[in-house]
C-alpha positions, 0 to 999 in steps of 0.5 A, spaced: 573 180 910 576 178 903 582 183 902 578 183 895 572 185 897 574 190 901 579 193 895 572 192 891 569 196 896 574 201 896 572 203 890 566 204 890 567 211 895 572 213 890 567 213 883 562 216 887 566 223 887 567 222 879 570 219 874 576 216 875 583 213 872 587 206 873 592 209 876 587 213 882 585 206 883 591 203 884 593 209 889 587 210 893 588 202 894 596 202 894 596 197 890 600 195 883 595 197 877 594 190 874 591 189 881 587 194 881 585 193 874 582 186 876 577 189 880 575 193 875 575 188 870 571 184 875 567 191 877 565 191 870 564 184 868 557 185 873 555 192 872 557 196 878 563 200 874 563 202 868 570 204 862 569 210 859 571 211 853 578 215 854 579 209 859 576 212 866 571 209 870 565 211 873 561 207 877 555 202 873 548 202 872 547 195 876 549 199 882 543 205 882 538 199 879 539 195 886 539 201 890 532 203 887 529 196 888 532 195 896 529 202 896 522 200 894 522 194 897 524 198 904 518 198 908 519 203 914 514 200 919 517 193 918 523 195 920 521 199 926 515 194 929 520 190 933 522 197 937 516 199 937 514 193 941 521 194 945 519 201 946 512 199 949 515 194 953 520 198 957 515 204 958 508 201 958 506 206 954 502 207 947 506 208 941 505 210 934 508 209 928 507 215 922 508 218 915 507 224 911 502 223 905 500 229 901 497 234 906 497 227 911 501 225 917 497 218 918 499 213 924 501 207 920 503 202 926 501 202 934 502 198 940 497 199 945 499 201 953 498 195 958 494 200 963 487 200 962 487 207 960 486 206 953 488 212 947 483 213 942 487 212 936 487 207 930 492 205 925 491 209 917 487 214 922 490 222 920 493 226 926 491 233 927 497 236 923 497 243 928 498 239 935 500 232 934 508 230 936 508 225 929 506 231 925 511 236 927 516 232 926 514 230 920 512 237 918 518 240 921 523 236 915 519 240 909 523 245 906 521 252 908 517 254 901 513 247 903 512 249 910 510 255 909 504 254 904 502 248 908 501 252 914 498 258 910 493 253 908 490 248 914 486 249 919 487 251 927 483 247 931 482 250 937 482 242 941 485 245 948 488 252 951 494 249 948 492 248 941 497 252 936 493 258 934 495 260 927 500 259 922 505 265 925 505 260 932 505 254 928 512 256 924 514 257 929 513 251 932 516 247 927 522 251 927 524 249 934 522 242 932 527 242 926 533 246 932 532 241 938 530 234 934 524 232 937 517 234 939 511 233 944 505 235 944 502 237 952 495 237 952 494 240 945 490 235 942 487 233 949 487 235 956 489 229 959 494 226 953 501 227 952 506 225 947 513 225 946 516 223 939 522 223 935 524 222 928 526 216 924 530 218 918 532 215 911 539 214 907 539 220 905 538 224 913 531 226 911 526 223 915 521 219 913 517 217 919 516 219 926 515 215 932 512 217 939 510 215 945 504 217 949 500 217 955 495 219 959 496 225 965 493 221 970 498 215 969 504 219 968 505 227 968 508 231 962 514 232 966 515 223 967 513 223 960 518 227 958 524 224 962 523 218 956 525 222 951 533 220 951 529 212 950 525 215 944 530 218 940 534 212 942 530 208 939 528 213 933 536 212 931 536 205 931 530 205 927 534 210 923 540 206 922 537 199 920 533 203 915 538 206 912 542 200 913 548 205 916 553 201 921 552 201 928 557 206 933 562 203 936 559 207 942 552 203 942 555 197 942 556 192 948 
């Protein structure tokens, strides 16, 4: 990398926490003024920082308005597809893809098992908010006073024995979601369905969307299906990362 766009960049961190002066620049970098006051000559001239009027400079405009557009261009199902398709591959299993709108969680993406067994669900179809994996996971994120309104106010099907009964249990529920990371639903919605799922989260560690893997009892025991769930919160993390366009661990490179 150029030594001055990582100067430049360098910058960018320091004005995040407030407003700073020439002689912090030149210091957070360990360079002379005058090079520290090019870059932010430079900085300035398009709008990534600005000079205050008592000479400190905070960063610009131009910077929040990119990262507002990259944002409304992001689309989650996009960046995920590739991976579904991967995760698909590797287990054989049906895949979902889902986000939460209003009172909602809404398959939005899927990738059909190869087995003939074949799972009843389709793209743009709500979930059972009470059961399904992608919906815990995605409840499971609201902050408390949301949480609990939502589930003073749905229905609880009994779909199976194992349906979620009522709101105390449901809480209850989203709670484990939100300490252990990940979700399933075993037989809830259906008897012979189980689901594992993991969450897919944005820039900002709030998540934005859920992915699971599903398969019937008959091709794969709960326990089998819940041997996959280091892949899926694998994959869930590196949905994550490309989506909130984070650098990839050391540890996880080849």
């Amino acid at each position: 990398m150029s030594q001055s766009v990582e100067r430049a960049l360098r910058i960018m961190p320091l004005l995040a926490k407030g407003a700073a002066g020439l002689g912090e620049v030149a210091e957070e970098l360990g360079v002379h003024k005058s090079t520290a006051l090019r870059l932010l000559r430079t900085l300035h001239e398009h709008g990534f920082v600005y000079r205050r009027p008592d000479g400190r400079y905070r960063l610009g405009a131009q910077l929040f308005a990119l990262a507002g557009q990259a944002l409304e261009n992001l689309d989650v199902r996009a960046v995920a597809h590739p991976h579904l398709v991967e995760l698909n591959r590797l287990t054989g299993h049906t895949v979902h893809l889902a986000l939460h709108q209003d009172d909602e969680v809404v398959y939005v993406d899927k990738v059909d098992s190869r087995y003939p067994v074949r799972m009843y669900s389709r793209i743009g179809k709500p979930v059972p908010l009470t059961v399904a994996a992608v919906a815990k996971l995605l409840l499971a994120d609201l902050p408390e006073a949301e949480r609990c309104s939502l589930a003073e106010r749905i229905d609880y099907p009994r779909y199976t024995a194992r349906s979620t009964p009522d709101a105390q249990a449901f809480l209850r529920e989203l709670d484990l979601v939100r300490e252990q990371g990940w979700a399933a639903d075993l037989g809830g919605h259906e008897e012979s369905i189980n689901c594992v799922g993991a969450p897919v989260r944005g820039p900002d560690g709030r998540v934005v969307a859920a992915l699971s893997v599903s398969a019937p009892g008959v091709v794969v025991p709960a326990e089998g299906l819940l041997e996959l769930l280091p892949l899926v919160l694998r994959t869930a993390d590196t949905v994550s990362r490309e989506y909130s366009g984070s650098p990839q661990n050391d540890e996880d490179t080849p």
